[in-house]
C-alpha positions as CSV (number, residue, x, y, z in Angstrom):
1,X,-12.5,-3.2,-37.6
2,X,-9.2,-5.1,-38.9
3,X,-7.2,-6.8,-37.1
4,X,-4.4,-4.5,-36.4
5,X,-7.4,-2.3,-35.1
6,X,-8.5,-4.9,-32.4
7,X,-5.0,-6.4,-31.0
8,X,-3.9,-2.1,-31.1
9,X,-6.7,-1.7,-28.3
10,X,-6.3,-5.2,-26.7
11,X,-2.9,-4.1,-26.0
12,X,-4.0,-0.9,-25.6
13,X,-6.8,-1.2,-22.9
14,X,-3.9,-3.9,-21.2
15,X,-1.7,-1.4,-20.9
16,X,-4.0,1.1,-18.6
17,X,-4.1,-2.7,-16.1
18,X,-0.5,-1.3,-14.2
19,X,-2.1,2.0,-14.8
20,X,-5.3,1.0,-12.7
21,X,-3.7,-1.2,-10.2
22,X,-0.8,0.9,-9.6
23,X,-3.8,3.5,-8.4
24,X,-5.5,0.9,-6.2
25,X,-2.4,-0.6,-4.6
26,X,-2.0,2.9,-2.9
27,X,-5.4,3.0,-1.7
28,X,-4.4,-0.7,-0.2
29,X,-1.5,-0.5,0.9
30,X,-0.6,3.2,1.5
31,X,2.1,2.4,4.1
32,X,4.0,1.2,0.5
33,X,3.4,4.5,-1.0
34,X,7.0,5.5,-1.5
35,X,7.6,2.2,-3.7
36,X,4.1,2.3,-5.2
37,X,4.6,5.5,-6.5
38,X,8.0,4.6,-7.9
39,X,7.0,1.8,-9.8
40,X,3.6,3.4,-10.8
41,X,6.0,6.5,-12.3
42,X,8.6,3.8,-14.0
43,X,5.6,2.6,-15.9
44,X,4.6,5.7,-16.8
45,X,7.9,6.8,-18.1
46,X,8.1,3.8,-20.0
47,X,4.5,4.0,-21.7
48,X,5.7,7.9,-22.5
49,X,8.9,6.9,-24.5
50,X,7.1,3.7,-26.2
51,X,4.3,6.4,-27.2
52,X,7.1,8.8,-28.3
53,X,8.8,6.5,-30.4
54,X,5.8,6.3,-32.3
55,X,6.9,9.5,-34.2
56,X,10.0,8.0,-35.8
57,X,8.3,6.1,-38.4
58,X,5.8,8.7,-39.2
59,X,8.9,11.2,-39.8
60,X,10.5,8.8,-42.2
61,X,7.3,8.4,-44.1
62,X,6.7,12.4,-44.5
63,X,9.1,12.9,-47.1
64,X,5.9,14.0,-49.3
65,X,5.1,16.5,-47.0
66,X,1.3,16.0,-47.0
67,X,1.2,16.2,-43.3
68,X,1.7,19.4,-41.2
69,X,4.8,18.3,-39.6
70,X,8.0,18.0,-41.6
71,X,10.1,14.9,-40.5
72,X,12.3,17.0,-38.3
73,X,9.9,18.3,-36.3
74,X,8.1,14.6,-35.8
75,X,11.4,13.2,-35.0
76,X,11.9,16.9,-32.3
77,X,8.9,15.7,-31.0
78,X,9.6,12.4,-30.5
79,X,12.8,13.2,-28.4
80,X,11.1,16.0,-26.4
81,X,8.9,13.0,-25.1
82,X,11.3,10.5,-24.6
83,X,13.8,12.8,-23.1
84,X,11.1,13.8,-20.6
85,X,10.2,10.4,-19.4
86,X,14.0,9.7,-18.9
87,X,15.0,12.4,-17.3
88,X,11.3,12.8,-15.4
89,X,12.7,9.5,-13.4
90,X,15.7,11.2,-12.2
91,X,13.4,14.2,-10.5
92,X,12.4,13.9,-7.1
93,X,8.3,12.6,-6.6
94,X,7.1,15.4,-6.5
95,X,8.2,16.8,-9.9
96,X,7.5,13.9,-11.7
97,X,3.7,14.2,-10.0
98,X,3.6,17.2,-12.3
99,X,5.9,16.3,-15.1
100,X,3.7,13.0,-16.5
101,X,0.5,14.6,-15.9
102,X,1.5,17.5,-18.6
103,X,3.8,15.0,-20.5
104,X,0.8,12.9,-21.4
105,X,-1.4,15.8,-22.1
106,X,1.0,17.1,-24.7
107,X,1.4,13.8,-26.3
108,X,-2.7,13.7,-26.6
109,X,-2.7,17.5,-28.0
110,X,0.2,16.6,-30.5
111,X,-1.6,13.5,-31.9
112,X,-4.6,15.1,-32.2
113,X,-3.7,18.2,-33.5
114,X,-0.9,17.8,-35.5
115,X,-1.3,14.2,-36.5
116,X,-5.0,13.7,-36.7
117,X,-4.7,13.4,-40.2
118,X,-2.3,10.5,-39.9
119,X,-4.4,8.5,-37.7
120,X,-7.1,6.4,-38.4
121,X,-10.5,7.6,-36.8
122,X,-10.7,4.8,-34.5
123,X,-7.0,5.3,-33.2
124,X,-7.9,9.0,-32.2
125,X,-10.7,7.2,-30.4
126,X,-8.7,4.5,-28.4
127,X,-5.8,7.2,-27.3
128,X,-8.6,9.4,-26.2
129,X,-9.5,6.5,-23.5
130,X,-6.0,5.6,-22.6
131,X,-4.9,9.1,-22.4
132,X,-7.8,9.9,-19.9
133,X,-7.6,6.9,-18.0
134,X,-3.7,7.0,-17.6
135,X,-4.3,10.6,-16.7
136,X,-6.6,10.2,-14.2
137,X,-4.8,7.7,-12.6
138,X,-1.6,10.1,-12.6
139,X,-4.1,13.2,-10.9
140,X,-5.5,10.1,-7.9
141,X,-2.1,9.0,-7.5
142,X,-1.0,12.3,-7.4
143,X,-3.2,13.4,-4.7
144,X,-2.6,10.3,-3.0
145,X,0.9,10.5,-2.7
146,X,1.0,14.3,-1.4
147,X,-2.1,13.0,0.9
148,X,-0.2,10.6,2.7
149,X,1.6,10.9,5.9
């Protein structure tokens, strides 16, 4: 694996630690749970849009069309994701415990449907552990949160 490869999922599997802890400070300290889930929900908006931005640089580099998105659909894409983990922050809790779920679901099925020809093999690898990790820590927070008094 090159380098690129191993800082991508050092960083990577670092970035599922607010994921995981976010999960496990509610199970701690569920009398925070109104905060906790805040914070756990900024973080998630802000791993969407960082993940979403991801598409802007593929759309300038498909002017040879050999992928099956054209540029302005990559760069749609892109916005449909960021806009979604903007706007997702302004929705009450209980929206958002649906939105991000289905939000990082999407972004998953996009990559791996549309761009799997773009990504190396052990990218589509990595995302597939991040996605389900982040997204099973979205469903136990989710249940958490409406589980709580």
């Amino acid at each position: 694996m090159i380098a690129v490869a191993r800082l991508a999922v050092a960083f990577g599997l670092a970035g599922l630690v607010p994921f995981l802890f976010g999960t496990v400070s509610l199970l701690l300290w569920p009398q925070q749970s109104d905060r906790l889930v805040h914070y756990f929900y900024l973080y998630s908006a802000g791993i969407l849009a960082f993940m979403a931005g991801v598409y802007w640089p593929i759309a300038l580099q498909l002017e040879n069309r050999c992928y099956p998105l054209s540029p302005l659909s990559t760069i749609f894409l892109s916005q449909l994701f960021f806009l979604t983990a903007g706007i997702g922050l302004l929705l009450p809790t209980t929206v958002q415990l649906v939105i991000y779920p289905l939000a990082y679901v999407g972004l998953y099925v996009v990559d791996v449907r549309w761009m799997n020809l773009y990504w190396p093999a052990w990218y589509r690898k990595l995302r597939l552990v991040l996605t389900t990790v982040a997204l099973i820590s979205q469903l136990v927070v989710a249940g958490l949160f409406l589980s709580s008094p």
